[in-house]
C-alpha positions in Angstrom: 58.3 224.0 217.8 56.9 221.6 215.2 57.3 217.5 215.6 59.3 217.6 212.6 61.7 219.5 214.7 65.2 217.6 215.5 68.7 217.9 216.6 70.8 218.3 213.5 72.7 215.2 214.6 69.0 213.3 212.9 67.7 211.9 216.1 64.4 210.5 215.7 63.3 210.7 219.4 61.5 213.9 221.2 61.6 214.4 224.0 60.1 218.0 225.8 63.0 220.3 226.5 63.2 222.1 229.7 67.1 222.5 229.8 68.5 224.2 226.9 67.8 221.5 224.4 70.6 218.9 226.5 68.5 216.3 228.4 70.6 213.1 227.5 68.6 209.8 226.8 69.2 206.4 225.8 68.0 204.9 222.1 66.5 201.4 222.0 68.9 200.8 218.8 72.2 202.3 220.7 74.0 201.6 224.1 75.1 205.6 223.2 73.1 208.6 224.6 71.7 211.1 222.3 70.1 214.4 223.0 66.6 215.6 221.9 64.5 218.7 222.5 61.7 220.1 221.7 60.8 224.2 221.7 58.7 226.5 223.2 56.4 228.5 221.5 57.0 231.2 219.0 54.9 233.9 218.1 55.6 236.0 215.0 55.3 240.0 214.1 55.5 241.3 210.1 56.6 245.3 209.9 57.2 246.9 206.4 58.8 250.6 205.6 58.3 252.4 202.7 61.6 253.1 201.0 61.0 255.6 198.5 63.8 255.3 195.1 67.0 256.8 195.6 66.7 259.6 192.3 63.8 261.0 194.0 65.9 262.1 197.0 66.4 265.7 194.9 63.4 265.5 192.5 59.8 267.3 193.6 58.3 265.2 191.2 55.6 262.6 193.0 56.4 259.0 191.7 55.3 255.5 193.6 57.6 254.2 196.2 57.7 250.4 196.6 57.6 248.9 200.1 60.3 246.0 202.0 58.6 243.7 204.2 60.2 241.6 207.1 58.7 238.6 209.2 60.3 238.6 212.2 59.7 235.1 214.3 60.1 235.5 218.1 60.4 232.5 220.0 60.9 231.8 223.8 63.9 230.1 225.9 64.0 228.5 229.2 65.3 232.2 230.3 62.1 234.1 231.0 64.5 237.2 230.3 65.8 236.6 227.1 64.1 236.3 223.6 65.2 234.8 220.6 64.3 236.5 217.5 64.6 235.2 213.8 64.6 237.7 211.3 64.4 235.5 208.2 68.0 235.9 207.0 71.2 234.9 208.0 73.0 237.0 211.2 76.3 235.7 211.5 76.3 232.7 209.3 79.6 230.9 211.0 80.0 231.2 214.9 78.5 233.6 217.3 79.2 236.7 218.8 78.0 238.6 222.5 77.9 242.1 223.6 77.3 242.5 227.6 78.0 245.8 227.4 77.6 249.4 225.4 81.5 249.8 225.1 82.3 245.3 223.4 78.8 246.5 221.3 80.4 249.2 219.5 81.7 247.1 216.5 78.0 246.3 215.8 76.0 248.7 214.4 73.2 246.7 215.9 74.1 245.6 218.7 74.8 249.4 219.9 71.4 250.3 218.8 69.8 247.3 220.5 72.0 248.4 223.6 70.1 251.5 223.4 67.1 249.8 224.2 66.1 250.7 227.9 66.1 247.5 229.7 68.0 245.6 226.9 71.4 244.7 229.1 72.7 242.0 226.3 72.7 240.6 222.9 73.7 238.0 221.2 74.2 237.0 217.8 73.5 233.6 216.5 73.8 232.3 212.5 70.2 233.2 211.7 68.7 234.2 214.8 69.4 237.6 217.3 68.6 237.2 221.4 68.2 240.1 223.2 67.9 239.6 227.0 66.9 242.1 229.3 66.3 243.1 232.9 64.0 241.5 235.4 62.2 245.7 235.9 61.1 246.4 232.1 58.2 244.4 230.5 58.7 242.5 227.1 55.2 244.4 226.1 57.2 247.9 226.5 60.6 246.5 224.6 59.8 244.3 221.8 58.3 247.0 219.6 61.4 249.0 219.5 63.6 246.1 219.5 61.0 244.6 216.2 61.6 248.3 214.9 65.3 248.0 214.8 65.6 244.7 213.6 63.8 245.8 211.1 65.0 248.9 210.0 68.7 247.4 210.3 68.0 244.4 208.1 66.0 245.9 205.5 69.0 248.7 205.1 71.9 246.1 203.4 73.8 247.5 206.5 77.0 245.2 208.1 76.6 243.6 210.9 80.0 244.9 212.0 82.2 247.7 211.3 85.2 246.1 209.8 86.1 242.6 208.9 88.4 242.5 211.6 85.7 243.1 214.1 83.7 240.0 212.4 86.9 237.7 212.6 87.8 238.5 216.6 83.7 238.2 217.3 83.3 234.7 216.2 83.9 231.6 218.9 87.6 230.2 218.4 87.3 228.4 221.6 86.6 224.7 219.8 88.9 225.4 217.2 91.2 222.1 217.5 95.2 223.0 218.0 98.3 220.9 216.7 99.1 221.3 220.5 95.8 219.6 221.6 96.0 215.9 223.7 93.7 213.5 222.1 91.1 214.3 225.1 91.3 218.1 224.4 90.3 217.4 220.5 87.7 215.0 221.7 85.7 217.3 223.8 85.9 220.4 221.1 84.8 217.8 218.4 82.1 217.0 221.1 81.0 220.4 222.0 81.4 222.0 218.2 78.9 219.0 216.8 76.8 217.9 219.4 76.4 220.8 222.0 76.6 223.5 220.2 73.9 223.2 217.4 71.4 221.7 220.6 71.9 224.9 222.9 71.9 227.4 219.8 68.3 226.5 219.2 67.1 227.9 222.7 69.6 231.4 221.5 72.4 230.6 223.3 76.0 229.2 222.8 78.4 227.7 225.2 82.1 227.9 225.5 85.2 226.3 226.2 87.0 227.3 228.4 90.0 224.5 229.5 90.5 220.6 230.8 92.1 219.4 233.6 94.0 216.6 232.4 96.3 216.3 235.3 94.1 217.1 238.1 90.3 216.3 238.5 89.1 215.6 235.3 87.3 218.8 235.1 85.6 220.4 231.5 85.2 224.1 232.0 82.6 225.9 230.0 81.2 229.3 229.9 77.3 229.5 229.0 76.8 232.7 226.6 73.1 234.3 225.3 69.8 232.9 226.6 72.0 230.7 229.1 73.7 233.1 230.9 72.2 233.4 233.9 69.3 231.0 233.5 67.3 229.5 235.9 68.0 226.3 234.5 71.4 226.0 233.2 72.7 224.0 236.7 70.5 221.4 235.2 71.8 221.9 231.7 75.3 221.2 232.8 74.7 218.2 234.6 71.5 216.3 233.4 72.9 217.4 230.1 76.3 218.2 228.9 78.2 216.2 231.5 76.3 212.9 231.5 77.1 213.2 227.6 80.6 213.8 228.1 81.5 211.7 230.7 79.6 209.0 228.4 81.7 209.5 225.5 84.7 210.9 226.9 85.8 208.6 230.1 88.6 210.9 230.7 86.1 213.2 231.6 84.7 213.2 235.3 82.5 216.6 235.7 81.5 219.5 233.6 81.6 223.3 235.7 80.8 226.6 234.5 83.1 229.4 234.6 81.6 232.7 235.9 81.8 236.3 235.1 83.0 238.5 237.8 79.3 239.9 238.1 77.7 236.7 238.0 79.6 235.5 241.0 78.5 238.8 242.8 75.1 238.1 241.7 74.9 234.7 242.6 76.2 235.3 246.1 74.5 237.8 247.4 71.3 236.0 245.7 71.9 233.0 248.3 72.7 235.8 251.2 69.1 236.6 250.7 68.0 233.1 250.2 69.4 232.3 253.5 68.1 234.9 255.2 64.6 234.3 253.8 64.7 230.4 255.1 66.3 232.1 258.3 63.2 231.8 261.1 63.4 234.8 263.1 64.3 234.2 267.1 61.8 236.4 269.8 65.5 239.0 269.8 64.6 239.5 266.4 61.1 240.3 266.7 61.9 242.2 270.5 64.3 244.3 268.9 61.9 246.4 265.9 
């Protein structure tokens, strides 16, 4: 990313971003913490198609077609798994939307085609931007042709991003959206995540969720971490060097920040530290008697 690049809150320190775009620091001019990042790099592709007019579709007669171009920017996140891709245009405009699976991508044109994509196992739409993230077996050198293809092909079309408006309302994040029924500290940390969260984990092509408060109990913010997050090596890191220093900063109701899994994701993770602890495991002379 440039040096010109910022938060959209106007900070005007930089500092290198390994955590989603959320490592809290303190200004010389403020007692308050702000957030800065800066990004990895981008690389770029340019396709074209040749679109031939549309009164030729039943004529014999040769005329000259006229040619669309696109220039798509791909850019990196902290998820090795997961690209971000910028087509040049706007996506979703307002909010954000996810498809983890074939059957929630079938009110996207797009994201059913991208689905398609062997490898591809989720996209996500951001307001100008598309990540796609993929499996740890298949290359980005064998998918990001076909998935430049379709991006391509799908843009250059006119084509909706959904299938119906009601599709495009029910996709889009409500989970900040601030309720008459909503205790002062409830508004406070929407206001907080829509404004200051949001916008800094978007740029790495992911979002992040609300998902409750304990008011009564522990003090707890739940929060659900959606595209290039999901998953990420670095999103433990995120959440606490990040997100909950902030919060607990400006918010003193607010004692800890905790993600909310998935139902795979808690599979994942748990037989992930089943083999970690059998890896750090040192094997006993029973073990080695008994191959």
């Amino acid at each position: 990313m440039s040096s010109s690049s910022l938060l959209r809150s106007g900070l005007k320190h930089r500092i290198p971003r390994r955590t989603h775009g959320l490592t809290p620091m303190r200004s010389l001019s403020s007692s308050l913490p702000r957030l800065a990042f800066m990004k990895t790099g981008a690389t770029f592709a340019t396709a074209s198609t040749v679109v031939p007019p549309r009164h030729l579709a039943s004529s014999s007669r040769a005329a000259p077609s006229h040619t669309r171009s696109m220039f798509i920017q791909t850019e990196t996140t902290p998820n090795d798994d997961s690209l971000k891709f910028i087509p040049g245009i706007t996506v979703m405009g307002d909010g954000t939307a996810e498809f983890l699976d074939t059957r929630s991508a079938l009110s996207s044109p797009l994201a059913i085609r991208l689905m398609g994509v062997e490898g591809v196992k989720a996209v996500f739409y951001g307001p100008d931007f598309v990540t796609v993230s993929k499996d740890s077996e298949n290359p980005w050198a064998v998918i990001k042709p076909e998935i430049y293809s379709i991006l391509m092909e799908f843009f250059s079309s006119g084509q909706s991003l959904f299938r119906s408006q009601e599709d495009r309302d029910n996709a889009g994040p409500q989970d900040t959206k601030i309720l008459d029924t909503d205790s002062e500290t409830v508004a406070m940390i929407k206001e907080l995540l829509e404004t200051r969260v949001r916008p800094a984990i978007m740029e790495d092509g992911g979002d992040i969720e609300y998902r409750g408060f304990d008011e009564q109990g522990d003090g707890l913010v739940k929060v659900k971490l959606k595209g290039s997050c999901r998953g990420c090596d670095s999103s433990t890191v995120t959440l606490k060097s990040g997100i909950e220093r902030m919060m607990m900063h400006y918010i003193p109701e607010v004692k800890g920040v905790e993600q909310v899994l998935d139902q795979e994701e808690e599979i994942a993770l748990d037989e992930f530290n089943k083999l970690e602890k059998r890896l750090n495991t040192k094997p006993s002379m029973a073990d080695y008697m008994s191959v």
